[in-house]
C-alpha positions in Angstrom: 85.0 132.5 99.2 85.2 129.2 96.8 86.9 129.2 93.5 83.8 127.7 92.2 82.0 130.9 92.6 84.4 133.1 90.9 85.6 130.7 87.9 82.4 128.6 87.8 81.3 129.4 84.4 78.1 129.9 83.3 76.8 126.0 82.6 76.2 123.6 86.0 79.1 121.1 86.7 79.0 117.7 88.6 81.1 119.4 91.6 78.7 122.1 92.3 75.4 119.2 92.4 77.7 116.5 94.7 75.8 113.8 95.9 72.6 116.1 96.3 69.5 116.0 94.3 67.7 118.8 93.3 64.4 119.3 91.8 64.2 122.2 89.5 61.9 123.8 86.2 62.5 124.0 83.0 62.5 128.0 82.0 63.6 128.0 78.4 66.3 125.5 76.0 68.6 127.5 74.1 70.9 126.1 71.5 74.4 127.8 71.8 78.0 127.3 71.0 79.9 125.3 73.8 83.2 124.7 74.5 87.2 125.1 73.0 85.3 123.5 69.8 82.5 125.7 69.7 80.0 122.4 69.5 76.5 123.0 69.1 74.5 122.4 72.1 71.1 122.4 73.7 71.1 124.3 77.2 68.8 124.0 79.6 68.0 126.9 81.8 66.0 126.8 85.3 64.0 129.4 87.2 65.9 128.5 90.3 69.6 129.2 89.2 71.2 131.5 86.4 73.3 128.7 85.0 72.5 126.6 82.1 72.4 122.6 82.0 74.5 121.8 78.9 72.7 118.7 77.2 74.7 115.6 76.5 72.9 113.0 74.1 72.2 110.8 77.6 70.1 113.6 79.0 68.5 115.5 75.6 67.1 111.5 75.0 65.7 110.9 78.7 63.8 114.7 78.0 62.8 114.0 74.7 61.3 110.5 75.8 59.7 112.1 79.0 58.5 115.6 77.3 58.9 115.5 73.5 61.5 116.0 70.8 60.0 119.5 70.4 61.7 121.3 73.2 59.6 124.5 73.0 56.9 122.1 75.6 59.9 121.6 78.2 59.3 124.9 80.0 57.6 124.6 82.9 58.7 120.8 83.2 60.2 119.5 86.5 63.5 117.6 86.7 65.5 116.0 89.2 69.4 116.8 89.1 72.0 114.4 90.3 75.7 113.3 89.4 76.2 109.8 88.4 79.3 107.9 86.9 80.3 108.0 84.0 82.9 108.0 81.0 84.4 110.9 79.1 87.4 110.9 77.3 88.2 107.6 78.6 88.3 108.5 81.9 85.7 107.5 85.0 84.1 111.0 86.7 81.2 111.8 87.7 79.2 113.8 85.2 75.5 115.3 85.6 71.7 113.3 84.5 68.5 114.4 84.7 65.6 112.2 86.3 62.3 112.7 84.9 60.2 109.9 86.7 57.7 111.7 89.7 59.1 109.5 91.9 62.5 111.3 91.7 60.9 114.7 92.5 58.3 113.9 95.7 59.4 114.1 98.9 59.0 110.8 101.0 55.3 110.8 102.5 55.1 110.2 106.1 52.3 110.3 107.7 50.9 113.5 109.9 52.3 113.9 113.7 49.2 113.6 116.0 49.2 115.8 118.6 47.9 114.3 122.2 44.8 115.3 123.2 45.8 115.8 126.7 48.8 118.3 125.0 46.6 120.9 123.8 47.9 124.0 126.0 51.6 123.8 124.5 51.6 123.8 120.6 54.3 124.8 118.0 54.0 127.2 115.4 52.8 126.2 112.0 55.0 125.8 109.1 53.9 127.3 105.9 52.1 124.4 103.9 52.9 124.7 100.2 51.1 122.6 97.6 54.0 122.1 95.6 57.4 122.2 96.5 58.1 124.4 93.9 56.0 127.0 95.4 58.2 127.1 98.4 61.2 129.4 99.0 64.0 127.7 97.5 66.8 126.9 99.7 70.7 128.0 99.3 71.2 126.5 96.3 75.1 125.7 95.7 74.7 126.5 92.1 
C-alpha cells in the first residue's frame, strides 16, 4: 500500500508523475476553490485518471496559447505531463507542466521489423495496431 494512494488528494502532484511522461485528454476545465486559502483555480480533468491538474499561470498560458483562452475548446485536447524544476515559495522542487507541441505526444518512429523470407514457418503473434495511442488500453497509470 503507498501513502500516496490513501492521502493523495484529489489534484495530480509532481511525486505521483516522477520523471515519466504521460500523454493524456482533456475531459472538461472546472474552476473551483483550491487550497488552505481557498484560491480560485482552473482544474483540468483527464479521461485517463479521476484527479484534476490544478492550473498554475505557467501551464493555463502554454494552453491558452496552444488551444485558446476560451477553455470550453480544451476537451478532447491532448497533453503531455511531465515534472520540471521550478520555484515556489522560494524554494527549488519539482512542480508539474504541460507540453502541448506533437512532438511531446508521438512515440519515436522506427521503422517496421522485416521478417526473413526464408523465416516464414515460425512467426509471432500480432499486436493490436491502434491508430492512435489514445485508442489503446491505457497502462497502470500511477496516478
Amino acid at each position: 500500500m503507498k501513502v500516496s494512494d490513501v492521502y493523495g488528494g484529489q489534484y495530480l502532484k509532481a511525486i505521483m508523475v516522477g520523471e515519466n511522461r504521460f500523454r493524456l485528454s482533456i475531459k472538461r476545465v472546472d474552476e473551483e476553490l483550491v487550497g488552505q486559502e481557498q484560491d480560485r483555480k482552473l482544474v483540468v480533468y483527464f479521461t485517463q485518471t479521476d484527479k484534476g491538474l490544478v492550473l498554475n499561470a505557467t501551464n493555463a498560458n502554454t494552453l491558452a496559447e496552444a488551444y485558446g483562452d476560451d477553455t470550453d475548446a480544451w476537451p478532447g485536447k491532448v497533453v503531455t505531463l511531465y515534472t520540471d524544476w521550478t520555484e515556489f515559495g522560494g524554494r527549488r522542487m519539482k512542480g508539474l507542466r504541460v507540453d502541448t507541441t506533437p512532438a511531446a505526444h508521438d512515440a519515436p518512429k522506427t521503422a517496421p521489423v522485416q521478417t526473413p523470407p526464408w523465416d516464414n514457418a515460425i512467426s509471432a503473434p500480432e499486436e493490436p495496431v491502434y491508430e492512435d495511442e489514445l485508442d489503446a488500453p491505457p497502462d497502470d497509470l500511477p496516478f
